[in-house]
Each structure stands twice: as C-alpha cells, then as structure tokens.
C-alpha positions, 0 to 999 in steps of 0.5 A: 280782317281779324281772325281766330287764333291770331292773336297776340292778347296776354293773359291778365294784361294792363292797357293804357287808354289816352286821349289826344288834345284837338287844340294841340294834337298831344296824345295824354294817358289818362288812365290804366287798365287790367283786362282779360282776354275773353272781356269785350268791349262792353267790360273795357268801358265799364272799367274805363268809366271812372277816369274817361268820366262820360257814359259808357254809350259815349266811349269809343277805343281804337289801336293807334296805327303804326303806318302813317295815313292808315286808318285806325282799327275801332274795337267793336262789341262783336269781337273779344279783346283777344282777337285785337292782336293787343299786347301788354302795356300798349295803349288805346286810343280813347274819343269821346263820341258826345251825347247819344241817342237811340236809335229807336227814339230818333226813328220814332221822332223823325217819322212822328213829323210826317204824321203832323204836319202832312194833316195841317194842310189838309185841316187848317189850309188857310194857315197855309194858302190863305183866305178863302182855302178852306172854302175849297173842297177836297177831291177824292184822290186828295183824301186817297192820298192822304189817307195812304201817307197816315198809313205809311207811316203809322206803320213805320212807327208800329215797326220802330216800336215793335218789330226792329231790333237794334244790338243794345248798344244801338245809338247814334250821335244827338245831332242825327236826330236834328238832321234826320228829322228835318229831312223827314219833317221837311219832305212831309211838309213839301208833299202835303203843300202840292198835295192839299193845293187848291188848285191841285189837278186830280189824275185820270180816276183809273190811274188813282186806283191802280196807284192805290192798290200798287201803294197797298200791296208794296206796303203789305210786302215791305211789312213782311219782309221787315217781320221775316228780317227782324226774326233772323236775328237772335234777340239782343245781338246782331247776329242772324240765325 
C-alpha cells in the first residue's frame, strides 16, 4: 500500500518513460522527463505526450517490478508522484491502452438497444414470427410488460445522463463498447422474443399486479439510492464526502 511520507521522490527529478516491444520483449527509453514531487498523473502525461504521440487518455505508466512474477504498480491519478517511492533517473514503464472511450457514452449506447429492439417485436411481430403474427392481439400483461422494460430503461438512460458521476478521466477501452452492447442488445432481443409471443401464456392476473408494484417500488428505490450515491461524491473526483 503506499502511504504518506514514505517516499523517496527527489525534489526536480528526471524519469525515463520506455516501452517494451511485444514482438521481441526489448524494453526501449523513448523519452525523458523532469518532474515535480506534487505533479500527478495527469502533468506526467501531459509532459509525455510529444514523444509517446497517443492521447493523454490512452496512456498508462507503471514501475517496472524488481521481483520477478510481482505484478507492476500502475500510477493512478489519486496519488501524487511523490508517494510512488521514485528515485531520480529510474525509469516507467509506458503502455499504450489504445483508442478510449467514456464511460457515459458506452452506457448510454449500450442501454439505448433495449430501447429499440424490445418494441420491434411488439410493433412489427411479423418481421419476426412471420405471416399472420400481427393478427394476434396483445394481452394485457404483455403491454405491462412492455411498458415496465421503456421505463427501466428510460430511466437508466436519465441517470447516465444526469445523475452518475464518473472522475474525469473515466474511460474505457473502444472494444467494451461492442462487448458491453452486444450483451445488452442481445438479452433485450431474447426477452422481447418470449415476451411478444403469440403464443405467450399470460400468469394468473393477481401475480401480474403484484409483480407490478414489486418492479415500480424496487424501481423507485434503486433511483434513490443512485441520487443519494451520486451526491457522496465531490463533484469531478472519486472521493466521497
């Protein structure tokens, strides 16, 4: 763990930033520079930028381990450099995390699949059963049901949008964005398929309505308890009040 006043950092120090080749596991020094103990994260990567030539969001450091199998410590943006225990003239490891994206916008794409494809089967069930399918009409417990799955996640959009705080420097890797919305986009597509049947067998009535005012209580509590979380922390950072 580091802590407080443990630190080795010199005052006005010089670092080496290098780079291992993947291919053949060479580790190269692509560049120097000179930092301060109370910099953080955020001005190593902005000093770093001219010769690691990605985006400042794309950059990751660590301190090479002396023990072999021991996993390298990361520098994180929580911490200044002085309670990393650097000395001057060691060297950082420099990775490339590739093209990032927020975390906000995968949210909001991810969920934004639930909300179009759960209401093609329900509006063009003949794309998706075939001839005749629209003919059949929608039970009451079918348009519940669809009318709970727009709300859950109208509501999770709202809170993407306006309630969740993410640090700002909150991203992830481009490639989640396809993981993340397939599994969403595909469980969406899975439900609505049972759901909008037309050959879907209705529970008894009273088990609907009290799975109804189940889902709109839960739904009511989870919106509270994301408020309440979201204003623990101090706006722009990942520290909670």
């Amino acid at each position: 763990a580091i802590t407080a006043g443990a630190s080795r950092f010199d005052p006005e120090m010089k670092l080496k930033i290098t780079r291992t080749s993947r291919r053949s596991g060479e580790v190269t020094v692509i560049g120097e520079v000179d930092v301060d103990p109370t910099e953080g994260l955020v001005d190593l990567q902005r000093k770093c930028k001219s010769f690691c030539k990605v985006a400042t969001n794309r950059m990751r450091f660590t301190i090479p381990s002396q023990a072999e199998g021991k996993r390298q410590k990361a520098l994180d943006y929580d911490h200044p450099l002085s309670e990393f225990n650097l000395k001057d003239g060691e060297a950082l490891e420099f990775k490339d995390l590739g093209p990032q994206l927020s975390w906000r916008f995968v949210y909001v794409v991810e969920y934004l699949g639930p909300l179009v494809f759960f209401p093609l089967f329900f509006m063009r069930p003949e794309l998706i059963y075939g001839k005749g399918a629209s003919d059949v009409p929608l039970s009451q417990t079918q348009m519940i049901a669809f009318g709970c799955w727009t709300l859950h996640y109208i509501k999770r959009e709202l809170e993407t949008l306006f309630v969740h705080h993410w640090g700002p420097h909150a991203t992830m890797p481009a490639r989640n964005l396809f993981k993340n919305s397939i599994y969403y986009w595909l469980c969406g597509a899975a439900c609505a398929y049972s759901i909008a049947h037309p050959l879907y067998t209705a529970p008894p009535q009273n088990f609907v309505y009290a799975g109804l005012v189940i889902f709109l209580i839960s739904e009511a509590l989870n919106a509270v308890a994301h408020w309440q979380l979201a204003h623990l922390r101090t706006p722009g950072t990942r520290e909670r009040k």
